[in-house]
NURORO-985140 format. One record per residue (C-alpha): residue number from 0; residue in one letter; x, y, z. Coordinates in pm, whole numbers, plus 50000, padded with zeros to 5 digits. Last residue first. Example, Ala and Ser with C-alpha at 12.3 -4.5 7.8 and 13.67 -1.06 7.14 Angstrom:
2
<node><i>1</i><aa>S</aa><u>51367</u><v>49894</v><w>50714</w></node>
<node><i>0</i><aa>A</aa><u>51230</u><v>49550</v><w>50780</w></node>
//
This chain:
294
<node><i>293</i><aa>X</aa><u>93536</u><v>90587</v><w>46575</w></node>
<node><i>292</i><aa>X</aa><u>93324</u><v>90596</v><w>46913</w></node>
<node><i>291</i><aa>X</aa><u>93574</u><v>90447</v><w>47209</w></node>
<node><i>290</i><aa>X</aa><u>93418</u><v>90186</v><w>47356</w></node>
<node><i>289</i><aa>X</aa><u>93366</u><v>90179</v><w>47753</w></node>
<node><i>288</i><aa>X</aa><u>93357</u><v>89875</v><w>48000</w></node>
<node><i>287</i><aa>X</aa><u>93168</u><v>89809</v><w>48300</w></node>
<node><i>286</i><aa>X</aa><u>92879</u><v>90008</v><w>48248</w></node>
<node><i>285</i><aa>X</aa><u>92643</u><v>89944</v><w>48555</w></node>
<node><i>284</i><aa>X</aa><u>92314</u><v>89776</v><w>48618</w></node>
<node><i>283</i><aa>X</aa><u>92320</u><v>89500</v><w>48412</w></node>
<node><i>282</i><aa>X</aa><u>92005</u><v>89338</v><w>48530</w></node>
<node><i>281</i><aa>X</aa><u>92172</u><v>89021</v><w>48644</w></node>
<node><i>280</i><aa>X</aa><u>92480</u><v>89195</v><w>48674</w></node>
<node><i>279</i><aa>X</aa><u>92354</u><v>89452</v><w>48961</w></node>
<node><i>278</i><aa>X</aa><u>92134</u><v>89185</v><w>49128</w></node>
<node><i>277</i><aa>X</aa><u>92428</u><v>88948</v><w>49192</w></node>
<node><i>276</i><aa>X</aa><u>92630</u><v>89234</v><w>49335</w></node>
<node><i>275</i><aa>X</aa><u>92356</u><v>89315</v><w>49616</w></node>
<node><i>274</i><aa>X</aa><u>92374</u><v>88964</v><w>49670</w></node>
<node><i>273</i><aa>X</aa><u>92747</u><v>88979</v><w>49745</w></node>
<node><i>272</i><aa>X</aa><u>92685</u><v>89263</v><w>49900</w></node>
<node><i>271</i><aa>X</aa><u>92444</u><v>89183</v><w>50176</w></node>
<node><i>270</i><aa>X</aa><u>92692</u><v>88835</v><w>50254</w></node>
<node><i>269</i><aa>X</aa><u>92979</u><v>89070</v><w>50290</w></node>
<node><i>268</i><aa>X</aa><u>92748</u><v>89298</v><w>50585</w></node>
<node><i>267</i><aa>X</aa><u>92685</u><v>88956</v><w>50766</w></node>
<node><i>266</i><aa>X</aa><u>93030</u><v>88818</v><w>50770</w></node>
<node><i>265</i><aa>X</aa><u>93167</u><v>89184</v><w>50898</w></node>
<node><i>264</i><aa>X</aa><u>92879</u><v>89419</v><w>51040</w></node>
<node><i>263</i><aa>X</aa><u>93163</u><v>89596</v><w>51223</w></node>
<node><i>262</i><aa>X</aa><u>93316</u><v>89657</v><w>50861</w></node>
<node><i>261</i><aa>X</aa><u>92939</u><v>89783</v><w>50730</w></node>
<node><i>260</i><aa>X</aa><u>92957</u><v>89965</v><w>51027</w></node>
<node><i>259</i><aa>X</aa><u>93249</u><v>90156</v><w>50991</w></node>
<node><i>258</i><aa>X</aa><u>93205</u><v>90290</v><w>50627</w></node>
<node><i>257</i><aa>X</aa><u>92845</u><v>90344</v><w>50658</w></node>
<node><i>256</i><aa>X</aa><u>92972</u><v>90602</v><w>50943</w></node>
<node><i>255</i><aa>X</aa><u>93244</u><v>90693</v><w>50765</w></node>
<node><i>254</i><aa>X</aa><u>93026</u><v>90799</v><w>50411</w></node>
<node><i>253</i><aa>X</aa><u>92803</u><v>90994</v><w>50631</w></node>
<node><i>252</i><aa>X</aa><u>93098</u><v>91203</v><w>50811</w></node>
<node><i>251</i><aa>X</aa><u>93244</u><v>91260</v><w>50448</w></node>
<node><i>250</i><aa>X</aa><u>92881</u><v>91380</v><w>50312</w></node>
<node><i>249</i><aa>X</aa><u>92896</u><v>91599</v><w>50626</w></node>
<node><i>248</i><aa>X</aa><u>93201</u><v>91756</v><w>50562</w></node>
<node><i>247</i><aa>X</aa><u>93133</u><v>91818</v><w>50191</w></node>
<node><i>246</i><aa>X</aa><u>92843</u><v>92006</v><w>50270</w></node>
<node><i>245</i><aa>X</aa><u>92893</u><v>92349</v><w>50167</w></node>
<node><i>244</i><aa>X</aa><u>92682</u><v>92668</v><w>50247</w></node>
<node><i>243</i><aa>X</aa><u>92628</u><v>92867</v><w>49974</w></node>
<node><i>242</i><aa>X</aa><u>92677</u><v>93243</v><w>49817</w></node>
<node><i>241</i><aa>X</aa><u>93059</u><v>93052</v><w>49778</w></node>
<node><i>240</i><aa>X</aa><u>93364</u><v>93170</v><w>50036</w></node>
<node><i>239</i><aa>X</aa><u>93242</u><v>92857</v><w>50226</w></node>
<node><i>238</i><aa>X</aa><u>93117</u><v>92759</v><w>50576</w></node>
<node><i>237</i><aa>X</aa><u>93012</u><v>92418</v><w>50652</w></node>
<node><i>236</i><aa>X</aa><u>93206</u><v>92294</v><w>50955</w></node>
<node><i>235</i><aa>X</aa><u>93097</u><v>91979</v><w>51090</w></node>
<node><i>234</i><aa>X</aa><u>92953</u><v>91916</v><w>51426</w></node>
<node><i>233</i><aa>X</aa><u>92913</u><v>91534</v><w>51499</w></node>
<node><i>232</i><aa>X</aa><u>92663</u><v>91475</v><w>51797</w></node>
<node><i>231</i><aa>X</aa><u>92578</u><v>91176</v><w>52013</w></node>
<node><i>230</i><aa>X</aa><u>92278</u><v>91142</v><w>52228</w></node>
<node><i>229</i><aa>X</aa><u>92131</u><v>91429</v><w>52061</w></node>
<node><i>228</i><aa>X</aa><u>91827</u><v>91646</v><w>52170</w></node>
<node><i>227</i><aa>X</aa><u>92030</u><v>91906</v><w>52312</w></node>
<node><i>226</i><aa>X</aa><u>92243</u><v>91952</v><w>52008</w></node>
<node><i>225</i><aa>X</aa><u>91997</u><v>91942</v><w>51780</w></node>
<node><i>224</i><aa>X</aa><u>91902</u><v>92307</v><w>51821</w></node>
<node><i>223</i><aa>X</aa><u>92262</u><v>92416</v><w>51697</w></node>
<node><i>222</i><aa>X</aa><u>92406</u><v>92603</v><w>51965</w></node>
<node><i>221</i><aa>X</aa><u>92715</u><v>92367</v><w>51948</w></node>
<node><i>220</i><aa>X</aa><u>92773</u><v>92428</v><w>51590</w></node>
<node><i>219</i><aa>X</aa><u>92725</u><v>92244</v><w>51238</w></node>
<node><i>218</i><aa>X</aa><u>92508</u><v>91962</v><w>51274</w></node>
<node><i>217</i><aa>X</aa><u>92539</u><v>91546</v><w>51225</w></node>
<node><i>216</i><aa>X</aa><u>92272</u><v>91444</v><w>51522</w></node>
<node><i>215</i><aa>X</aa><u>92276</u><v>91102</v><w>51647</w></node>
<node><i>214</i><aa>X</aa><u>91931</u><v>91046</v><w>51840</w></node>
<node><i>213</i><aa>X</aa><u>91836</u><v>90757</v><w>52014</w></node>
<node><i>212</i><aa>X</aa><u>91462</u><v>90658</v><w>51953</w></node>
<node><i>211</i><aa>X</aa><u>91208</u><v>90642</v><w>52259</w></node>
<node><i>210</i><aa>X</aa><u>90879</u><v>90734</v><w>52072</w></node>
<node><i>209</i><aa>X</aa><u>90860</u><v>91091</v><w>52223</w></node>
<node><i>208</i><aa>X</aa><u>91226</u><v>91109</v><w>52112</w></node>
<node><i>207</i><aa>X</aa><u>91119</u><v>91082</v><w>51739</w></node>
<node><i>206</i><aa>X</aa><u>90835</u><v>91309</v><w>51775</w></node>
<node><i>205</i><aa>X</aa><u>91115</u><v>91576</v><w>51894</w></node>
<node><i>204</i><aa>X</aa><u>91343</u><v>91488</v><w>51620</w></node>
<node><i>203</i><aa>X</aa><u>91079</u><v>91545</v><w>51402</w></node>
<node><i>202</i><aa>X</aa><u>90990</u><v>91896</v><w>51527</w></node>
<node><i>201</i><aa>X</aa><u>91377</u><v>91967</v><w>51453</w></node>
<node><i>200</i><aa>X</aa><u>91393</u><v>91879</v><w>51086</w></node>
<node><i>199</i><aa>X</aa><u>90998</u><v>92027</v><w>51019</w></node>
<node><i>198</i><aa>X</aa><u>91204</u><v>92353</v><w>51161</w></node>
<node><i>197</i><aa>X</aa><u>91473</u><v>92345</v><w>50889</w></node>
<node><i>196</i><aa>X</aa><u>91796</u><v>92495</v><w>51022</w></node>
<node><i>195</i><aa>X</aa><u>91947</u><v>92795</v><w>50861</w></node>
<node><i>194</i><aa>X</aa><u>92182</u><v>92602</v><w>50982</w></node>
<node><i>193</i><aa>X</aa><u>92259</u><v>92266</v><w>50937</w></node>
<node><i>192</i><aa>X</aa><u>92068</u><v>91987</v><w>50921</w></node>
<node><i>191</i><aa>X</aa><u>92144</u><v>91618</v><w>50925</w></node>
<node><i>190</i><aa>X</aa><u>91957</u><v>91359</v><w>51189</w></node>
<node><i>189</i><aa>X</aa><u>91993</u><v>90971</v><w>51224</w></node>
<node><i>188</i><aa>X</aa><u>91721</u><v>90888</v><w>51416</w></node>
<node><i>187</i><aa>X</aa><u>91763</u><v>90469</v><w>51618</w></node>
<node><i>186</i><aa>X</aa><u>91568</u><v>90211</v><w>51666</w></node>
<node><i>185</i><aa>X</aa><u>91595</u><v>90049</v><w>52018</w></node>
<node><i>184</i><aa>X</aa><u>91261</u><v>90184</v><w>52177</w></node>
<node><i>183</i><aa>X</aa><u>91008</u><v>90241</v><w>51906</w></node>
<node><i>182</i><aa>X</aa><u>90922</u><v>90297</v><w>51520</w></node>
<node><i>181</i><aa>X</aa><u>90680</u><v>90141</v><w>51363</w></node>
<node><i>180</i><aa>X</aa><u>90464</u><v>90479</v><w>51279</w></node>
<node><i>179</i><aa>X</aa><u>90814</u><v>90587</v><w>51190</w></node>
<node><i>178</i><aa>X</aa><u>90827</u><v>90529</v><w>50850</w></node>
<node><i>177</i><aa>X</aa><u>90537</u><v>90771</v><w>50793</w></node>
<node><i>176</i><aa>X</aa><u>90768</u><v>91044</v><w>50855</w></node>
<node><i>175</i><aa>X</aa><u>90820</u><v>91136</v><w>50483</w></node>
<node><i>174</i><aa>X</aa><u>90455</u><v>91109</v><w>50349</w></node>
<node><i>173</i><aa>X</aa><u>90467</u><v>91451</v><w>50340</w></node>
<node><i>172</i><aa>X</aa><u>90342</u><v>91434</v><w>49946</w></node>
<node><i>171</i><aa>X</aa><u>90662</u><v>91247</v><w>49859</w></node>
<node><i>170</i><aa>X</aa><u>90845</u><v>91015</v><w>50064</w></node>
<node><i>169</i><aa>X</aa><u>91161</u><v>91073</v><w>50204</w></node>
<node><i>168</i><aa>X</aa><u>91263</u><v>90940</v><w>50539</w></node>
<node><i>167</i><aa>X</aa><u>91524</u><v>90722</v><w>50431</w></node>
<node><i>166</i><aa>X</aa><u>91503</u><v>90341</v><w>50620</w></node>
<node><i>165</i><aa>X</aa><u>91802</u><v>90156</v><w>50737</w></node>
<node><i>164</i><aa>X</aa><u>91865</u><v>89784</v><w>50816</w></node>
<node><i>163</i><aa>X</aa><u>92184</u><v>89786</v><w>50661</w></node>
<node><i>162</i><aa>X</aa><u>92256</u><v>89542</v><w>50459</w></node>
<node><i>161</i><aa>X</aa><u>92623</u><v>89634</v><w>50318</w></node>
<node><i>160</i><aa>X</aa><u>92435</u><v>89815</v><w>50046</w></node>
<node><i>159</i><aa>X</aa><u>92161</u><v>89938</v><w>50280</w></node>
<node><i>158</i><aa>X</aa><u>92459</u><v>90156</v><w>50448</w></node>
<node><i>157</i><aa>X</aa><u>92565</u><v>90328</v><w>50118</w></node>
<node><i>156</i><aa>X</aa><u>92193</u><v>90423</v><w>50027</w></node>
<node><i>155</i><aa>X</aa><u>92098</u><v>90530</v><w>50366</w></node>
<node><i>154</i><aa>X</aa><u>92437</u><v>90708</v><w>50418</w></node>
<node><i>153</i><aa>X</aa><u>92343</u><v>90885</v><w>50059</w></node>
<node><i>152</i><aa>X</aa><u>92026</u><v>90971</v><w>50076</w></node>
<node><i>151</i><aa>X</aa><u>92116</u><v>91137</v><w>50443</w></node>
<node><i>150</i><aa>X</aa><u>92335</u><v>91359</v><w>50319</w></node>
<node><i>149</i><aa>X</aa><u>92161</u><v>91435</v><w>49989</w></node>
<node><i>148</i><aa>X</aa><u>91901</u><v>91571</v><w>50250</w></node>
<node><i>147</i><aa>X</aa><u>92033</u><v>91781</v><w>50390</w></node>
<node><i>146</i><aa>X</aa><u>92090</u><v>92081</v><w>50171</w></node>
<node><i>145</i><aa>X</aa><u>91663</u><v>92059</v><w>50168</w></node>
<node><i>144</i><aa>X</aa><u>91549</u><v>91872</v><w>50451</w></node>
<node><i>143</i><aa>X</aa><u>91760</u><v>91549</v><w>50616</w></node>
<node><i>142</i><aa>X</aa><u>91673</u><v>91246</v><w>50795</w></node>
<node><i>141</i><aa>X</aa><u>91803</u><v>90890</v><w>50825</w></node>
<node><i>140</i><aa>X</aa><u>91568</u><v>90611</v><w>51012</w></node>
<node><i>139</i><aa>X</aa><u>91841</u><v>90324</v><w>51157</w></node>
<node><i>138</i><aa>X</aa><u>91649</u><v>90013</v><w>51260</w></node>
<node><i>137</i><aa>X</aa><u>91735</u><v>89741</v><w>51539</w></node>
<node><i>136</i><aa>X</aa><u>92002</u><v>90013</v><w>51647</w></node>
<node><i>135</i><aa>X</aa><u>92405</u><v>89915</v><w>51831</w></node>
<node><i>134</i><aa>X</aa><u>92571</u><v>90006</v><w>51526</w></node>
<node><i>133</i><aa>X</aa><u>92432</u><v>90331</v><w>51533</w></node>
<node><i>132</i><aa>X</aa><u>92486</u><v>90391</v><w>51881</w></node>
<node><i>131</i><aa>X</aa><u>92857</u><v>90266</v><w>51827</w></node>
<node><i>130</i><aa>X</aa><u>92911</u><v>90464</v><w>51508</w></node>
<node><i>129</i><aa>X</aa><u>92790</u><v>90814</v><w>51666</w></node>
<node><i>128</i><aa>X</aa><u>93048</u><v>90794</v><w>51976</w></node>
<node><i>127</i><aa>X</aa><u>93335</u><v>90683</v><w>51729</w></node>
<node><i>126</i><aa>X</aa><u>93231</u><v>90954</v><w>51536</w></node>
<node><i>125</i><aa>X</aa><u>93230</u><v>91198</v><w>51811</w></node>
<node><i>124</i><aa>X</aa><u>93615</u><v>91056</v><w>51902</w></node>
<node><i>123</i><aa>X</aa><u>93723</u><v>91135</v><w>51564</w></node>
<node><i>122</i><aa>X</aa><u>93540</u><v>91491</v><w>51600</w></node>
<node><i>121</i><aa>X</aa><u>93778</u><v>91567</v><w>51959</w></node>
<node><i>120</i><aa>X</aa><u>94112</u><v>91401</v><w>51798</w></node>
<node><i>119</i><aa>X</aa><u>94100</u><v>91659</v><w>51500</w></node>
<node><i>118</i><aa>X</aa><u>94076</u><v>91433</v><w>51161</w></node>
<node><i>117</i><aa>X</aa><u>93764</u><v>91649</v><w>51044</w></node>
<node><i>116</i><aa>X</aa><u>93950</u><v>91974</v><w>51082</w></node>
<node><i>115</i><aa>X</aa><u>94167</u><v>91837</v><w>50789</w></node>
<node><i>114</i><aa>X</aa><u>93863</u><v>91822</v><w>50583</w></node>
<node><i>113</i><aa>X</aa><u>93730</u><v>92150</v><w>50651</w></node>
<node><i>112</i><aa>X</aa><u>94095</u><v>92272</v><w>50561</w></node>
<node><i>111</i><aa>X</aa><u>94071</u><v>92127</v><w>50236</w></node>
<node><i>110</i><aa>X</aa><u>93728</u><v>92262</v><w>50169</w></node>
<node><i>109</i><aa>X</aa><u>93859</u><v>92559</v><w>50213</w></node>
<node><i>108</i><aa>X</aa><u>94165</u><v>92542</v><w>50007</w></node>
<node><i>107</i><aa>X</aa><u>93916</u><v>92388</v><w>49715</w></node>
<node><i>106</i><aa>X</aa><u>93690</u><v>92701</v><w>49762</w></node>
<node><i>105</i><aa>X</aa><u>93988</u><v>92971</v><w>49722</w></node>
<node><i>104</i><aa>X</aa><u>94141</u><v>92794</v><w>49481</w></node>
<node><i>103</i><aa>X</aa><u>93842</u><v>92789</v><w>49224</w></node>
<node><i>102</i><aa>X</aa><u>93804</u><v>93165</v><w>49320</w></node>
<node><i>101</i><aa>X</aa><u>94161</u><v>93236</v><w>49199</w></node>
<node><i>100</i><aa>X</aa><u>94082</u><v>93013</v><w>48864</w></node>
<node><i>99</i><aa>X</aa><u>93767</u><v>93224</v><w>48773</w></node>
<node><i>98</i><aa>X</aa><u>93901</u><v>93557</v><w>48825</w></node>
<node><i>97</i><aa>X</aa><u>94043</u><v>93722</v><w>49090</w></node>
<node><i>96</i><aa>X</aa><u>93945</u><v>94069</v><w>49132</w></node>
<node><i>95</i><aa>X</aa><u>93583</u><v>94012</v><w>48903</w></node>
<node><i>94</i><aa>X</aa><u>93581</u><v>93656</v><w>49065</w></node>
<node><i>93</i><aa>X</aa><u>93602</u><v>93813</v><w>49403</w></node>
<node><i>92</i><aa>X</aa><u>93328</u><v>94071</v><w>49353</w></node>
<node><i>91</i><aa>X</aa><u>93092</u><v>93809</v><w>49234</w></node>
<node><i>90</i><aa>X</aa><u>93133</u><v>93595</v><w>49569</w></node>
<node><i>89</i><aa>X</aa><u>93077</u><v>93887</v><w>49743</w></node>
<node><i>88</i><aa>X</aa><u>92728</u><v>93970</v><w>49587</w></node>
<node><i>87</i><aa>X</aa><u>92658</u><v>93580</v><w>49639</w></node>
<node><i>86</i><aa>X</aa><u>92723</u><v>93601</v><w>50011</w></node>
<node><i>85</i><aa>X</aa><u>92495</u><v>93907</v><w>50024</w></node>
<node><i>84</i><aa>X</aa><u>92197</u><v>93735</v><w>49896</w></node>
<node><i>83</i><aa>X</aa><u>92234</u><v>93419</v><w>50026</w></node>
<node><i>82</i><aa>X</aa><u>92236</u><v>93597</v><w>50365</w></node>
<node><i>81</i><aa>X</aa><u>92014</u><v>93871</v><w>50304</w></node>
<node><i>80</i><aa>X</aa><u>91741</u><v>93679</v><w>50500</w></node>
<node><i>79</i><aa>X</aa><u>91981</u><v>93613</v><w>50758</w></node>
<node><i>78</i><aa>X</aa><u>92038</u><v>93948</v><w>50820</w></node>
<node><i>77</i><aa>X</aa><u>91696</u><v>94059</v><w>50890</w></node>
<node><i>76</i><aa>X</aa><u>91655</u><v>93804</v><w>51107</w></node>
<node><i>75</i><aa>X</aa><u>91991</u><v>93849</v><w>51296</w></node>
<node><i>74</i><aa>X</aa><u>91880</u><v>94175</v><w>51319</w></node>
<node><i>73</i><aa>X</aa><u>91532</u><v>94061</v><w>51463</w></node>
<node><i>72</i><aa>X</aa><u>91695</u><v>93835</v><w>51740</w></node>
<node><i>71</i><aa>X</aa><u>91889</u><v>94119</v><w>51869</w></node>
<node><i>70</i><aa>X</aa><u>91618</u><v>94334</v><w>51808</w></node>
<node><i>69</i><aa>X</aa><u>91399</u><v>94134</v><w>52077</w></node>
<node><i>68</i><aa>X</aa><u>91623</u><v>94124</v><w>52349</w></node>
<node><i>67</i><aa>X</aa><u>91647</u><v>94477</v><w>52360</w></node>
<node><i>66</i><aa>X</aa><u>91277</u><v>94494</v><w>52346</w></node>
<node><i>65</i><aa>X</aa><u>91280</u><v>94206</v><w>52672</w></node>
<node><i>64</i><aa>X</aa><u>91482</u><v>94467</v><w>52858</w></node>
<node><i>63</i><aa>X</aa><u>91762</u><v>94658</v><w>52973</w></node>
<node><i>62</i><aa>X</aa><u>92001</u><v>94381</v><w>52839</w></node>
<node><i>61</i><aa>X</aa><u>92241</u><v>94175</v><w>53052</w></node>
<node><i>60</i><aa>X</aa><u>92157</u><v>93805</v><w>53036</w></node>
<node><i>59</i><aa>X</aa><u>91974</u><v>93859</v><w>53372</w></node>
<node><i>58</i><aa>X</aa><u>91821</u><v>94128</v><w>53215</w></node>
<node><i>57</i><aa>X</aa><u>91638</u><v>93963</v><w>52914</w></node>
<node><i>56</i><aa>X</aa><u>91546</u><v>93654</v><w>53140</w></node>
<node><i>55</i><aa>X</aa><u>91399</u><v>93903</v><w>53415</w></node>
<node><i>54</i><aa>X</aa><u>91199</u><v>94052</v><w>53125</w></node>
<node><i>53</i><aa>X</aa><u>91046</u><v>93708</v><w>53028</w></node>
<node><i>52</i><aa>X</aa><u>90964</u><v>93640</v><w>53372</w></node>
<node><i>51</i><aa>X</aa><u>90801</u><v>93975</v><w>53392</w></node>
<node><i>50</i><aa>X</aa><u>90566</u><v>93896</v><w>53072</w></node>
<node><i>49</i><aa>X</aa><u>90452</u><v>93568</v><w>53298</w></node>
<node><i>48</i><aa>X</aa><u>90539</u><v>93239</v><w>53194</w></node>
<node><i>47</i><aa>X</aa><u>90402</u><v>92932</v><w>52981</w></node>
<node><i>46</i><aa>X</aa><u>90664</u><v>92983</v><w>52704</w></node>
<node><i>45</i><aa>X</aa><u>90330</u><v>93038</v><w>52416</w></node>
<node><i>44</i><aa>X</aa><u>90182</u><v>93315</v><w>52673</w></node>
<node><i>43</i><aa>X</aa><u>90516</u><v>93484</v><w>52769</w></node>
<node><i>42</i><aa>X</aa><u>90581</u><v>93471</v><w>52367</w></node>
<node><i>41</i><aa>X</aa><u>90216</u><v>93670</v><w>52329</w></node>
<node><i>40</i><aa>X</aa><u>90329</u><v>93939</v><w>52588</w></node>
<node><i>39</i><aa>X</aa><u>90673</u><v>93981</v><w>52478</w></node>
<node><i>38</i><aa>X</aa><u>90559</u><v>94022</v><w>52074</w></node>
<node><i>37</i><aa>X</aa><u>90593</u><v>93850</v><w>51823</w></node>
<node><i>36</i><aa>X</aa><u>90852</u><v>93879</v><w>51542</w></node>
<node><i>35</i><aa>X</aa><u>91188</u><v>93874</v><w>51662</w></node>
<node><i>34</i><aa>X</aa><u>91116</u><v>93626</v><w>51936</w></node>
<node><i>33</i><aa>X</aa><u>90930</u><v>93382</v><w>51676</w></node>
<node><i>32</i><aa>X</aa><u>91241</u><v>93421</v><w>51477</w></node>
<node><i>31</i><aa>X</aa><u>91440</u><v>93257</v><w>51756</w></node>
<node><i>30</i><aa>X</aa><u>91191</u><v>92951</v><w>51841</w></node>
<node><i>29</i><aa>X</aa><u>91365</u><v>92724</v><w>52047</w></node>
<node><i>28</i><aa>X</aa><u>91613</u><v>92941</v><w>52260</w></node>
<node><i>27</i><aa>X</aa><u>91407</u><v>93163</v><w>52304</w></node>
<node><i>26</i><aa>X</aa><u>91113</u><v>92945</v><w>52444</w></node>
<node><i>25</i><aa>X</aa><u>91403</u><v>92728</v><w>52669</w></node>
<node><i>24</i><aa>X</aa><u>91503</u><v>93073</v><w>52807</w></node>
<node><i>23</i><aa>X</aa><u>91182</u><v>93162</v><w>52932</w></node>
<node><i>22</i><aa>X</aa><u>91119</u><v>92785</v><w>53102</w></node>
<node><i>21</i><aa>X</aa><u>91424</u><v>92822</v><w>53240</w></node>
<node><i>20</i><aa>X</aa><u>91361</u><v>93175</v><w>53379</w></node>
<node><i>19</i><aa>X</aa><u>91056</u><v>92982</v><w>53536</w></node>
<node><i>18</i><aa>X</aa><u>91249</u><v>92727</v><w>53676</w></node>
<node><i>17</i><aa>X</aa><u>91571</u><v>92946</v><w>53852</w></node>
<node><i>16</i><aa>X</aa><u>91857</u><v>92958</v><w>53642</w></node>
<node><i>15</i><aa>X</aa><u>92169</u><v>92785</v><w>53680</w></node>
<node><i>14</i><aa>X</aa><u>92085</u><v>92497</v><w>53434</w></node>
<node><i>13</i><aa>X</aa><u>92062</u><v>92766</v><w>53205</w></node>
<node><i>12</i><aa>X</aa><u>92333</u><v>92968</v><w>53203</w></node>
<node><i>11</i><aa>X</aa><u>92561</u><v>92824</v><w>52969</w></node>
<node><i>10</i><aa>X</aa><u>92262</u><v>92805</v><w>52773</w></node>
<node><i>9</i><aa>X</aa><u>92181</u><v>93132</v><w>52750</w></node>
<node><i>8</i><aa>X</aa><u>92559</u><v>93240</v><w>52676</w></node>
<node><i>7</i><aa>X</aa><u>92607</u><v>93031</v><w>52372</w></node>
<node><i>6</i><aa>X</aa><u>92247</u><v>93145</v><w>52242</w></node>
<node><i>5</i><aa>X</aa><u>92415</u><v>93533</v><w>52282</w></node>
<node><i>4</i><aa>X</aa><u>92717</u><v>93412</v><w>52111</w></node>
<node><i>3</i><aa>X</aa><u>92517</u><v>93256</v><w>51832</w></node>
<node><i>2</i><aa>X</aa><u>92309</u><v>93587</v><w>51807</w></node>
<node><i>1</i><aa>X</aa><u>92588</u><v>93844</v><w>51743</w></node>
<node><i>0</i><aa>X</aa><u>92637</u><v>94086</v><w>52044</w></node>
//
């Protein structure tokens, strides 16, 4: 049984289960390489629940017992830390079979059908859902870690062009969250990751919800730990025959969302850009035209 199937499973069965099984489930399901690495009796400790609460979880879900539990989570630990690894060995093998122009295909069909997937009535209707509790904020904080981030440089960026009132979380030295000291009720978390998901990502979101922000969560699966700490959620697809995860989809999720509410913004989000504009050619900002060298 593969990991994300087993995390589909737990929390189809959660709300069924009885409150200390919940509380057992709600450990795993939060901290899966801690279950590969410690052990029952110090994961009973951290979930708040006996050792035999934690082996009732295992075989209600079917296993013989927590340790069975336990190397599930540690082979999908051992083989996500090949993961790069092994994706970039087959990527190599392709272009030896292929060549360069076969593999070039391969990745732009991909992305292509990532695309498409993104016009599906069920993600249209997420973004619709995102956009309106967006649009609806005082202040919009975006967040992303490593592969991320771009994604949420970019929709801050884009969005504070049409006056936005939208804040990166980015500074350096872990000065990132600091934003959010003025945070409260009516601002709103706008949240990228995708797995291997970064755990400073998630722990954020958590702060963020103890100070009564909204969440919108752009993720890639419904097991993704965002999920259940979202208000609204777009999942994106992000795999890719290269050693790397892609993020096209979620760079064209970011650019709609600044899309549609700089045009639900309307008189105000024109008067933003129009200054914006005056800026750019006072301090000639951009190369308008281009000489050809003789």
């Amino acid at each position: 049984m593969l990991e994300p199937a087993f995390r589909s499973r737990l929390l189809e069965s959660f709300e069924t289960m009885p409150r200390q099984l919940r509380a057992a489930a709600q450990w795993v399901l939060d901290n899966p390489r801690d279950v590969a690495l410690l052990s029952m009796r110090v994961q009973a400790q951290r979930a708040g629940v006996t050792p035999a609460s934690m082996t009732r979880l295992a075989q209600r879900m079917g296993f013989d017992g927590y340790d069975s539990l336990r190397d599930l989570y540690a082979e999908q630990l051992r083989r996500g830390e090949k993961e790069f690894l092994g994706k970039a060995e087959a990527l190599m093998a392709r272009r030896k079979r292929g060549g360069d122009g076969a593999l070039a295909f391969e990745l732009a069909e991909t992305l292509e059908r990532h695309m498409a997937k993104l016009c599906d009535p069920a993600t249209l209707e997420a973004v619709t859902r995102a956009a309106s509790v967006l649009a609806g904020a005082k202040r919009i904080y975006a967040l992303g870690y490593r592969s991320s981030y771009p994604v949420a440089c970019h929709f801050a960026y884009v969005y504070g062009l049409a006056g936005g009132a939208v804040r990166l979380l980015d500074g350096v030295g872990g000065t990132g969250p600091d934003p959010l000291w003025e945070s409260g009720a009516g601002d709103v978390l706008l949240a990228i990751s995708v797995k291997p998901y970064t755990r400073a990502a998630v722990e954020l979101v958590d702060y963020a919800r103890s100070r009564r922000l909204e969440i919108v969560a752009i993720t890639d699966s419904v097991v993704s730990p965002l999920v259940n700490r979202a208000g609204a959620v777009i999942i994106v697809p992000t795999e890719s025959p290269s050693f790397f995860h892609t993020m096209a989809p979620a760079f064209a999720i970011a650019e709609t969302l600044a899309a549609i509410l700089a045009a639900a913004a309307g008189d105000r989000a024109l008067a933003a850009m129009r200054d914006v504009e005056r800026q750019f050619d006072t301090l000639s900002t951009h190369i308008y035209e281009t000489r050809q060298r003789s």
